[in-house]
N, C-alpha and C positions, 0 to 999 in steps of 0.2 A: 512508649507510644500510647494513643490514647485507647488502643483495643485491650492495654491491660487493665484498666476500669471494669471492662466487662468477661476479667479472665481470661481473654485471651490474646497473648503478648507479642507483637509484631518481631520482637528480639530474634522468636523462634523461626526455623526457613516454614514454610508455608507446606514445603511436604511434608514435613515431620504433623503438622495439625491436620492435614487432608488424610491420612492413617488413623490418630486418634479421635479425629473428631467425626470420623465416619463411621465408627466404631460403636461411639457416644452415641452416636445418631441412632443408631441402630436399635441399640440398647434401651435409648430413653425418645423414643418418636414422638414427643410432644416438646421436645428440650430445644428444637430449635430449627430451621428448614435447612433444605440441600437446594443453593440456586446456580452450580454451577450446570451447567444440561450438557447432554450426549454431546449435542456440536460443538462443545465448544474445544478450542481447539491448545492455547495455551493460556496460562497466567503469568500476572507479572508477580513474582512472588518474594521481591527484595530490594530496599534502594540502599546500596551504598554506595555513599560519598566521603567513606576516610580512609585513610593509605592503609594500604595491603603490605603487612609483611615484607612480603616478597621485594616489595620496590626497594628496602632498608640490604634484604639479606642477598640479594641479587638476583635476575629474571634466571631462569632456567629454561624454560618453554614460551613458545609464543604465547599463550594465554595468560603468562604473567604479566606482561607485557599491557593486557587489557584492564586487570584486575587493579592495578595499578591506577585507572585512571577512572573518576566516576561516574559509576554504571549501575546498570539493572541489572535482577537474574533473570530470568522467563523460562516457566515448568514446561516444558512438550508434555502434554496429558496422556498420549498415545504412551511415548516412549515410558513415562511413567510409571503407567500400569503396566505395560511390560515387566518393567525392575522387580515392583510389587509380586508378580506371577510366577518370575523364574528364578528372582537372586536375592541376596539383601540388599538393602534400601541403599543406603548405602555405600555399599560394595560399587553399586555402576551408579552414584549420582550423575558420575560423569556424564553419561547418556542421556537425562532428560534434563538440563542443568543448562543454562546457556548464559554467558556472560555478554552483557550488550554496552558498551561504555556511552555515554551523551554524545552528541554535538552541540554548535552552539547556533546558535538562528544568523550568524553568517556563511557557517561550513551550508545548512539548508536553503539558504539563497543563492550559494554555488550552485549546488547540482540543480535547484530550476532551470538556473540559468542554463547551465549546459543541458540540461533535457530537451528545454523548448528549443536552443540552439541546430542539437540534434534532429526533431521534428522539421523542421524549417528545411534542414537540408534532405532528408526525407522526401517530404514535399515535392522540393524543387526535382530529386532523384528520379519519382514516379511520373514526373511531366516529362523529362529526360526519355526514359525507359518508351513511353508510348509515341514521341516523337521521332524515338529509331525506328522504333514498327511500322509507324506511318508513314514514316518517307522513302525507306527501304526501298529500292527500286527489284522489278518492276512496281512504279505506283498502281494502286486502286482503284484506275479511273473507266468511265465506263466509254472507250474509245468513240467507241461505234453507236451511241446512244443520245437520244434527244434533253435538252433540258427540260424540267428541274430534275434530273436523275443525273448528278453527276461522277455516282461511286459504282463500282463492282460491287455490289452488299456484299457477296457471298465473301470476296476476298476481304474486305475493311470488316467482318468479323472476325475472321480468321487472327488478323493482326491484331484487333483488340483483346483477344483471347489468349492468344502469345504474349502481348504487351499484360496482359493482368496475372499471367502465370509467374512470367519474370521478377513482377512485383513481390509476391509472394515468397518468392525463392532467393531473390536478391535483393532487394532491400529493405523488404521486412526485419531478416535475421540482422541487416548490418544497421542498423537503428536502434533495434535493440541490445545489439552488442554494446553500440554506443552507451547505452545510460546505462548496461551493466561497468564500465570501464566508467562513466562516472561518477557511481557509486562508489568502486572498487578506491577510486581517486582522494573523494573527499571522505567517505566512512567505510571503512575497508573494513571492519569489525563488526557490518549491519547485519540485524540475520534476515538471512532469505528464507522466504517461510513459502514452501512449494517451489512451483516457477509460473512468474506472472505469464511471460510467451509461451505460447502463442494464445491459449484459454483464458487468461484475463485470470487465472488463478490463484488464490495467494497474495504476499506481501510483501516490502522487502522494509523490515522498521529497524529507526534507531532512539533510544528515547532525544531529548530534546531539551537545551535550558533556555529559561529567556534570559536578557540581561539587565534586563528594570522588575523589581516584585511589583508583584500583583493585588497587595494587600487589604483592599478593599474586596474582594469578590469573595472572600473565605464566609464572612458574616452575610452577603447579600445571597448569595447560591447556595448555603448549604444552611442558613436560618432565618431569614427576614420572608426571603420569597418562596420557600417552600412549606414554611410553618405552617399547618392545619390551624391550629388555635394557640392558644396560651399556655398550656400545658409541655406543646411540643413544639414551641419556642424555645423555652425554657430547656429544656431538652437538648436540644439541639446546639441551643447556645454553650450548654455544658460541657457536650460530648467534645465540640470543635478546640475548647478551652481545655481538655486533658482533665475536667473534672468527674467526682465519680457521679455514675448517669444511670435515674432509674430506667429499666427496660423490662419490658415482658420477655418469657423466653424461646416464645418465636418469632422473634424480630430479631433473633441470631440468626447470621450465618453461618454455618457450622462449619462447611469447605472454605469458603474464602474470609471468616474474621469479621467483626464489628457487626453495628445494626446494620444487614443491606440494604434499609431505606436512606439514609443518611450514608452510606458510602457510596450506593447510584447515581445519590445526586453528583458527586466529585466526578462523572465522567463530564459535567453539565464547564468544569474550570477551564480555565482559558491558560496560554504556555506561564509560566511562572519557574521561578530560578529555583535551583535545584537545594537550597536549603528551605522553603519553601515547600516543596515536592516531598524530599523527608519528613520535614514537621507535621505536614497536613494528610500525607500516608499517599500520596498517588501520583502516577508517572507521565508524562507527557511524551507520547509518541512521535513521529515522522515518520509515515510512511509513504513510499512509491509503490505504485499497481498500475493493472495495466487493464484501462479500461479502452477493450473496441470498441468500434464504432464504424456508422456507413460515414461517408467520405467521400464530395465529390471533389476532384483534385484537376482546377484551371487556374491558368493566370491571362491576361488579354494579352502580355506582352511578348510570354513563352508557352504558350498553348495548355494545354496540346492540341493541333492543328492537324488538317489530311489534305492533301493534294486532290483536287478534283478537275474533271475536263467531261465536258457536253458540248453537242451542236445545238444552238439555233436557229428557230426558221427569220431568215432577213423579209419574205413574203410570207401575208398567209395565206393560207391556203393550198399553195404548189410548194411552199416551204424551200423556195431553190434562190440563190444561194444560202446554202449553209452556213453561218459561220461560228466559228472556236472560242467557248466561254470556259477558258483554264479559271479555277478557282481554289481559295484554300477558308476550309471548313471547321470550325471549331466542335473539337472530338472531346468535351470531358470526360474523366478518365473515372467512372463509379468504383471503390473500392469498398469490398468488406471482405471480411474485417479487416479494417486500418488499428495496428494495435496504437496504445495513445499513454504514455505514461504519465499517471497523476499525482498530483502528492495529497497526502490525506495527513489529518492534524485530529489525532484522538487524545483523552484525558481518561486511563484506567486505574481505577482505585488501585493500592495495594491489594494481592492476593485476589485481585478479580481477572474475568476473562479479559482477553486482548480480541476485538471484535475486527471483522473481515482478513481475517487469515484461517490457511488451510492446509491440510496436508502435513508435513512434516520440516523441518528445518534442512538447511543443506550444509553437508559439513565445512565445516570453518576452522581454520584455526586458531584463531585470535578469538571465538567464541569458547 
């Protein structure tokens, strides 16, 4: 790879350099900067793309099964520094260590499609839900009342109240069941990083291949259009070319490898094929999260609608006879938070952070 240029050799796992090189760091504080920060939450710290062992000598465990197939590793930092604290490194990799296999940008046009699908019926569930409320008999109407008052407020809160609670309780979770079953579906080896529902927190990523390269954007995003001058053109042109690259020594990253100027910019790349991905050191994410949002949820044709009834005056004046203005009222249904699952498309260097994920992994087997 081309970080062994400047010493330090992408061959090795990324946690073995996060030990020494923080050490280094330590040691020699002018030798090079620390850009990973306190929040961050994991790195991508490995791409392989060639047969495992295991797939020759036979699976044993389900996570042969992944290894098998290619994939990323991803450090949990947390879990990390734990192992660091209490064991050898080594001893519990297993624990901060996660094996993530690709999809392919048809498996990720699946589950869109089943997500938005999901929403949709959603949707249609929450107009459902408030058009039971609403029609419920006894109706809401205000018998004995003149127009334009044609509701009981007191009770048509009541029911909106009931109808937003329901929401909540039932088809929130069953929506989101939905896009967990299918993820489970089409990437069943994704790691879930926290839990998106109901807080919006967290991720759920799988790296990504495209099926056409990308090969013009290597030399435009990571040296034509970000070159300050001439010098580091030149430079830059080198590093990308696997040539050896002058460098000052703190334009090192010392936790996550290479100059971080020039491997930042790689989060700027767009999906490209997973040899590609190896060669030029950086992974291509897919993830789903769950971003809430307010939500007003009507349709003209299935509401949500309320039953109303008022009298009016046929004379003015003496107001006598009375007569019966039955009516039906459109009730949009305000929801927050509507959880909303999105898909998010990142590009993280080798050995750098993975950005908008939180918390901790959930165990997996196939990770």
């Amino acid at each position: 790879m081309l970080i062994e240029m400047l010493l330090f050799s992408r061959a090795f796992k990324v946690s073995l350099l996060l030990i020494l090189l923080s050490t280094f760091a330590i040691a020699n504080p002018f030798a090079g900067q620390t850009i990973l920060k306190s929040s961050d939450v994991g790195i991508v710290s490995y791409i392989d793309i060639t047969l495992n062992p295991s797939c020759v000598t036979g699976i044993t465990q389900a996570s042969d099964a992944t290894t098998c197939l290619p994939h990323i590793e991803i450090i949990d930092l947390d879990q990390y520094q734990e192992c660091i604290d209490t064991s050898n490194l080594y001893d519990c990799a297993h624990k901060f260590e996660y094996v993530v296999p690709y999809i392919t940008e048809a498996i990720a046009e699946a589950i869109l499609v089943d997500i938005n699908k999901a929403f949709g019926e959603y949707y249609d569930e929450v107009i459902d839900i408030y058009n039971a409320e609403l029609w419920s008999l006894p109706y809401c109407v205000n018998a004995f009342g003149l127009c334009p008052e044609p509701f009981d407020l007191k009770c048509l809160g009541e029911r909106m109240l009931k109808a937003y609670g329901r929401v909540l309780a039932e088809a929130q979770p069953k929506y989101w069941a939905k896009v967990i079953v299918t993820l489970a579906t089409h990437s069943p080896a994704a790691l879930h990083y926290s839990i998106p529902y109901p807080l919006g927190e967290g991720m759920i990523v799988s790296p990504i291949m495209a099926d056409l390269p990308q090969a013009d954007q290597y030399y435009r995003k990571l040296v034509s259009e970000p070159a300050q001058d001439t010098v580091d053109y030149l430079r830059r042109l080198g590093y990308i070319s696997g040539l050896d690259t002058p460098y000052l020594a703190n334009e090192i990253a010392l936790d996550a490898g290479g100059l971080f100027e020039i491997e930042e910019d790689k989060r700027t790349l767009d999906r490209a094929t997973i040899l590609e991905q190896q060669q030029f050191g950086f992974a291509n994410l897919f993830g789903i999260y769950n971003n809430p949002e307010f939500q007003m949820h009507f349709n003209v044709f299935k509401g949500p609608y309320a039953p109303g009834f008022c009298w009016t005056c046929t004379l003015p004046v003496i107001c006598v006879p009375l007569a019966p203005v039955p009516s039906v009222v459109p009730m949009p249904a305000m929801i927050y938070p509507t959880p909303r699952a999105r898909p998010k498309f990142v590009s993280v260097p080798e050995g750098y952070s993975i950005p908008d994920i939180k918390g901790n992994p959930l165990p997996n087997p196939l990770n």
